[in-house]
C-alpha atoms as one frame of an Amber mdcrd trajectory, in Angstrom:
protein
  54.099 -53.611  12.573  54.593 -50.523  14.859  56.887 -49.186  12.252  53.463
 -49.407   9.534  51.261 -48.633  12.554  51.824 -46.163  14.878  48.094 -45.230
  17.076  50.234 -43.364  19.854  50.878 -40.720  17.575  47.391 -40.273  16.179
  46.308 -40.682  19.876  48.618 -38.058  21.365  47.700 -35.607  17.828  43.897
 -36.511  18.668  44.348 -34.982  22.644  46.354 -32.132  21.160  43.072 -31.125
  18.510  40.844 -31.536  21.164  42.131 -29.036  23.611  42.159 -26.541  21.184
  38.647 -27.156  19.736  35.941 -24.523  20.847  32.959 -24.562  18.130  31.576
 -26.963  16.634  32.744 -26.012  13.437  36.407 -26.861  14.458  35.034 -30.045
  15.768  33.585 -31.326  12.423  36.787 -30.304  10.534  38.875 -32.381  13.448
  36.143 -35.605  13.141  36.699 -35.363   9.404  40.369 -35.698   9.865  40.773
 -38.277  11.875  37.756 -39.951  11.166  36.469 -39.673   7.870  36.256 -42.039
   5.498  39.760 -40.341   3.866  41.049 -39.556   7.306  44.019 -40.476   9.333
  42.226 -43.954  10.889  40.945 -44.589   7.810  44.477 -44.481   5.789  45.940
 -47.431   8.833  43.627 -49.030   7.595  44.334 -49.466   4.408  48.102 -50.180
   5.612  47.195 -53.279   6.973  47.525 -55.137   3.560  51.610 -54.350   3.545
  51.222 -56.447   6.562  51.838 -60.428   6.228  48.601 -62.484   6.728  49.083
 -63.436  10.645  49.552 -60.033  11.717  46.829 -58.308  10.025  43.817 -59.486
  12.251  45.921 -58.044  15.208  46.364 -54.874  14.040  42.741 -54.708  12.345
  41.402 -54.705  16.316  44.496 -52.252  17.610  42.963 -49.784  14.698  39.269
 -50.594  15.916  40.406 -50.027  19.169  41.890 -46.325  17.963  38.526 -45.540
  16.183  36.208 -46.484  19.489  38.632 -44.511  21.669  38.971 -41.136  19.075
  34.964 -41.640  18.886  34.366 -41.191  22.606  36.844 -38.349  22.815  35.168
 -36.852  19.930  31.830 -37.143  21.778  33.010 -35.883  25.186  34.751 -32.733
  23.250  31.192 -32.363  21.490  29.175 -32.525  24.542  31.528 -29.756  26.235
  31.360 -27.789  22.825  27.394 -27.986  22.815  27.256 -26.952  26.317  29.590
 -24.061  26.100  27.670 -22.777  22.840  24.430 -23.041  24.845  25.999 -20.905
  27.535  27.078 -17.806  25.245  23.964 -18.444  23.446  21.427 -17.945  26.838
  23.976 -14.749  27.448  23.577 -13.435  24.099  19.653 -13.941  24.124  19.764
 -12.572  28.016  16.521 -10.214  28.694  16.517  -8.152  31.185  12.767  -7.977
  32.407  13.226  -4.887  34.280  14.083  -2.577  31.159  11.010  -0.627  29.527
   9.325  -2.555  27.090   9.740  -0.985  23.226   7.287   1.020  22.114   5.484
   0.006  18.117   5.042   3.774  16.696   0.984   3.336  15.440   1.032   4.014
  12.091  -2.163   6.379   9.968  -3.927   6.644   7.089  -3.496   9.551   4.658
  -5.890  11.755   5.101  -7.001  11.705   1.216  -7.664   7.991   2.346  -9.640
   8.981   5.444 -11.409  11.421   3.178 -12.476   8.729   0.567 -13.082   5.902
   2.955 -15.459   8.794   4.939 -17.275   9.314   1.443 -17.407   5.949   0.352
 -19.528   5.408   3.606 -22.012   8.291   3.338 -22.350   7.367  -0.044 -22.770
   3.762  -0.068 -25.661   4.256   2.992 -27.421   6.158   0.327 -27.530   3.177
  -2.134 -24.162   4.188  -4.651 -22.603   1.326  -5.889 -18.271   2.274  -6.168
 -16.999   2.545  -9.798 -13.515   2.862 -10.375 -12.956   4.209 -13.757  -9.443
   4.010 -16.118  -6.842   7.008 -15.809  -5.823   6.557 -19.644  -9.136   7.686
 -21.467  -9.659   9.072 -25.085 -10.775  12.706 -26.378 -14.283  10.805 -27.369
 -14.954   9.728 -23.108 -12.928  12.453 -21.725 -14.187  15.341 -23.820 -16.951
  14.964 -26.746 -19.204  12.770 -24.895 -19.286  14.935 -21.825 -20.641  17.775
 -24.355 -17.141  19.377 -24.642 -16.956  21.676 -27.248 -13.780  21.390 -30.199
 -12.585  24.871 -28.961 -13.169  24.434 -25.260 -10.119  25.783 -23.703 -10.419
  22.384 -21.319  -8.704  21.338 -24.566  -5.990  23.132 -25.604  -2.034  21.614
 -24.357  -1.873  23.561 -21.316  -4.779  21.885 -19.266  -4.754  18.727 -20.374
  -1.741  15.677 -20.936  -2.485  14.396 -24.190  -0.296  11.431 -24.564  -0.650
  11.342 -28.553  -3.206  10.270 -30.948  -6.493   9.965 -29.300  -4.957   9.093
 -25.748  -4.852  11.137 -22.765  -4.938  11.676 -18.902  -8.140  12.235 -17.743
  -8.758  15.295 -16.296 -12.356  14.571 -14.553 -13.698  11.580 -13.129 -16.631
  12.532 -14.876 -15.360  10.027 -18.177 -16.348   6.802 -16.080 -20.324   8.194
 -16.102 -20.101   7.585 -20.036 -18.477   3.973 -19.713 -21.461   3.368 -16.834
 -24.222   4.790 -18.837 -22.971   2.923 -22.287 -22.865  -0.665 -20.434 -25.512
  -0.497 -17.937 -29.486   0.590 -17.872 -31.391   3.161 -15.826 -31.592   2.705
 -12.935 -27.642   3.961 -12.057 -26.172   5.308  -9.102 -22.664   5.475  -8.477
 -19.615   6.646  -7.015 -16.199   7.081  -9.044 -13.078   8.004  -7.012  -9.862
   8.362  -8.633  -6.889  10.031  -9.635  -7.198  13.056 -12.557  -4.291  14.889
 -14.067  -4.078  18.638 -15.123  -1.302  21.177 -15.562  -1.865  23.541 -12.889
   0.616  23.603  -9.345   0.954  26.049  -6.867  -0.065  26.159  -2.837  -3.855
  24.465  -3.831  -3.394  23.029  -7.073  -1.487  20.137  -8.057  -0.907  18.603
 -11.384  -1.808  15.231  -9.859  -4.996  15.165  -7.574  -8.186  12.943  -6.914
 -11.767  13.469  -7.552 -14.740  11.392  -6.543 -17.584  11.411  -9.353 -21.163
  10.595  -8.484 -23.698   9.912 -10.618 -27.851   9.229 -10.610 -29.790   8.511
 -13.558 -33.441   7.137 -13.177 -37.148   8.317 -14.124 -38.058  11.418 -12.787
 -34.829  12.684 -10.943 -35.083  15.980 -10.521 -32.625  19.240  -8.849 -34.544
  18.947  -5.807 -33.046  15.149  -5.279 -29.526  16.686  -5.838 -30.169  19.193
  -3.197 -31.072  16.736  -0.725 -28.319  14.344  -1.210 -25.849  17.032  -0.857
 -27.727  18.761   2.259 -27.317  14.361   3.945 -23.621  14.554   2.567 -22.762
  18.170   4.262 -24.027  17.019   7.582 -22.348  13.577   7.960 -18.953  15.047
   6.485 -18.791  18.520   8.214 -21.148  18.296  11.433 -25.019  18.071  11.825
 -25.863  22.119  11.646 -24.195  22.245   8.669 -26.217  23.784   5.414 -25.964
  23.554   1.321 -26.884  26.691  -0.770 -26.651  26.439  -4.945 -25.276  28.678
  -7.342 -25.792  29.096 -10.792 -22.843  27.660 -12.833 -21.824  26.195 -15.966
 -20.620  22.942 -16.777 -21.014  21.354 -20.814 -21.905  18.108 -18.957 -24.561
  19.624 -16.821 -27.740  21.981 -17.529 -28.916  23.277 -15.438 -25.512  23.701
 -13.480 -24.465  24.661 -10.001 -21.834  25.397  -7.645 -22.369  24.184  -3.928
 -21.396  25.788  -0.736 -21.514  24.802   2.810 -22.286  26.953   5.610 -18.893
  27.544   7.275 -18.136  24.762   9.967 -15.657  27.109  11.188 -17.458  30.098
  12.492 -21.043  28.869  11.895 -22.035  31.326   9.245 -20.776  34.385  11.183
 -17.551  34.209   9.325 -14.277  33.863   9.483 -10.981  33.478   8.018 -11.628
  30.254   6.573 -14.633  31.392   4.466 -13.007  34.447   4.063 -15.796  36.696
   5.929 -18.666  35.374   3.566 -20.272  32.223   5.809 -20.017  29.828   2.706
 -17.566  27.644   1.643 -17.672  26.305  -2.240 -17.343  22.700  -1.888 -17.753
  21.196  -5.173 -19.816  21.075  -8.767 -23.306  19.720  -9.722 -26.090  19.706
 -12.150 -28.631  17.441 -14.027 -27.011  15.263 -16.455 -27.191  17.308 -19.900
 -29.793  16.348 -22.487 -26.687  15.587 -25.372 -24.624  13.657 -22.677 -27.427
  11.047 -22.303 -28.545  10.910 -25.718 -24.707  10.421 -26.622 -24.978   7.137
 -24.241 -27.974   6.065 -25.644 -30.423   6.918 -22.694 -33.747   8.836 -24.248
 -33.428  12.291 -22.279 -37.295  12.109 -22.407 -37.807   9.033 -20.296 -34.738
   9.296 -17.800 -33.448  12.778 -16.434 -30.082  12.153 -14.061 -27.663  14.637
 -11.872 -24.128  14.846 -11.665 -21.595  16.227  -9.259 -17.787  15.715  -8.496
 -15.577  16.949  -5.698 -11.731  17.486  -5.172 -10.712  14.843  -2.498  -7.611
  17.166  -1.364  -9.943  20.363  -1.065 -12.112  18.502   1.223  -9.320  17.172
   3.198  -7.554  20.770   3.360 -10.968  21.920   4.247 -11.920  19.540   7.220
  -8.325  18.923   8.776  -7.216  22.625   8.229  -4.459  22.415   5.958  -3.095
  25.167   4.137  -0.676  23.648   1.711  -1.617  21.451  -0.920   1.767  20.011
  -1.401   1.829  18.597   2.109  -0.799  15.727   0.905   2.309  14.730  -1.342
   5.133  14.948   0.176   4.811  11.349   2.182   6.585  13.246   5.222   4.988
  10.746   7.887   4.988  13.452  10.415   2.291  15.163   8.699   0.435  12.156
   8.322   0.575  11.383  12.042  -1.455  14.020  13.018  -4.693  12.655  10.832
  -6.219   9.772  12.725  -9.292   7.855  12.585
């Protein structure tokens, strides 16, 4: 029998693993060895049938024996294992409570986003609902319904990206007041930010910029409403002393037309560099809704009158923060956005 089997050697193999074992990884590999169901113990077992039939119960308790005794070394060498990974694990995970705690960097908002969110909130206290309008538009919304002549030079390949066939990027908000005014009766009022495309770049141009669009159509609106929505949007964006004046402009869309200036916020009106001596700073561009631009959305001109007016979201943000460069608004340098908080 002790020639078939021999537990002294397993046992003396099984106190040799153990000393060297010293993760629990090794330890698994080691149990599987000696223990698994195609281990070492497990292959006396099978052994026992080369045995004759009166020594076979013997050995089946000598090999029951082995497996209780490798099973409580196995443990012990597991509960030293455990306790040792424990150990390098509280060392590893160690904080020293007297080092300075780490600082989280605050992050900002763009200021074309602080810009927006600051109109959308003058606005919407006024009663303008928020329209956001599609950057793909045709030459029908984009152009002819706006009252854009064939030969306008707004036209031609060099100021606008035609995409082919009737598609282009829109270069004014001003197409989403057609979609409003086709879908929706007088009474309107609303606000359309979004992104508009042209080819111009240099230091205050860029061929990718945003414009917010507003629009009011009702009975009797008249240039005198315009004037006093701006004059409420000058003082909540650039200070309370701050004043509108209109100029005569023209815009297809518009008629009459206007440009709008701001007293400068700078100097007061005394001027300065920023308004370039003259007190006024041109802001953006307004008018009453042209008769043809109504009529084109099916609104009788005679019943409901309307105004218009859009603004460059960078120009006011260059304007109000004091930035000289255009191309810093795109650059994503986070720097240069850290300096714009709320």
């Amino acid at each position: 029998m002790q020639e078939i089997i021999n537990t002294d050697e397993i046992k003396s193999a099984i106190d040799q693993a153990v000393k060297d074992i010293k993760s629990s990884a090794t330890l698994r590999e080691m149990k599987m060895k000696f223990l698994g169901k195609t281990g070492e113990i497990a292959a006396l077992m099978k052994k026992i049938r080369e045995l004759p039939p009166e020594e076979r119960p013997a050995t089946g308790k000598i090999i029951n024996a082995l497996r209780e005794w490798a099973e409580q070394r196995f443990d012990e060498c597991e509960a030293a294992v455990k306790q040792a990974e424990l150990g390098e694990r509280y060392l590893r995970e160690k904080i020293d409570v007297t080092l300075p705690g780490k600082k989280r960097k605050k992050g900002a908002f763009h200021p074309d986003t602080l810009i927006v969110d600051e109109l959308v909130s003058v606005f919407s206290g006024m009663g303008f609902e928020i329209y956001e309008g599609r950057e793909i538009e045709t030459d029908y919304y984009n152009f002819t319904a706006l009252n854009t002549p064939k030969d306008h030079p707004a036209r031609d390949m060099q100021d606008t990206f035609y995409l082919g066939g009737d598609f282009l990027l829109r270069t004014q908000t001003s197409a989403g007041q057609v979609h409003v005014m086709e879908n929706k009766k007088p009474p309107i009022k609303i606000l359309s930010p979004g992104k508009v495309y042209r080819p111009d770049d240099d230091a205050t141009h860029s061929p990718m910029f945003s414009q917010m669009e507003g629009l009011v159509v009702d009975k009797g609106i008249t240039l005198c409403d315009l004037k006093g929505m701006l004059d409420e949007f000058a003082r909540k964006i650039f200070g309370s002393g701050v004043k509108t004046r209109l100029r005569p402009s023209y815009f297809p869309f518009t008629e009459p037309s206007v440009e709008v200036d701001v007293s400068c916020f700078e100097c007061g009106g005394k001027g300065c560099k920023l308004c370039k001596g003259t007190g006024w700073i041109e802001v953006l561009g307004a008018g009453m809704v042209n008769r043809a631009v109504l009529e084109n959305c099916g609104i009788d001109p005679d019943e409901y009158t309307g105004f218009a007016f859009g603004m460059g979201i960078e120009r006011i943000a260059m304007l109000k923060y004091g930035i000289n460069n255009m191309k810093l608004l795109f650059e994503g340098d986070v720097r240069f956005s850290k300096q714009f908080r709320e």
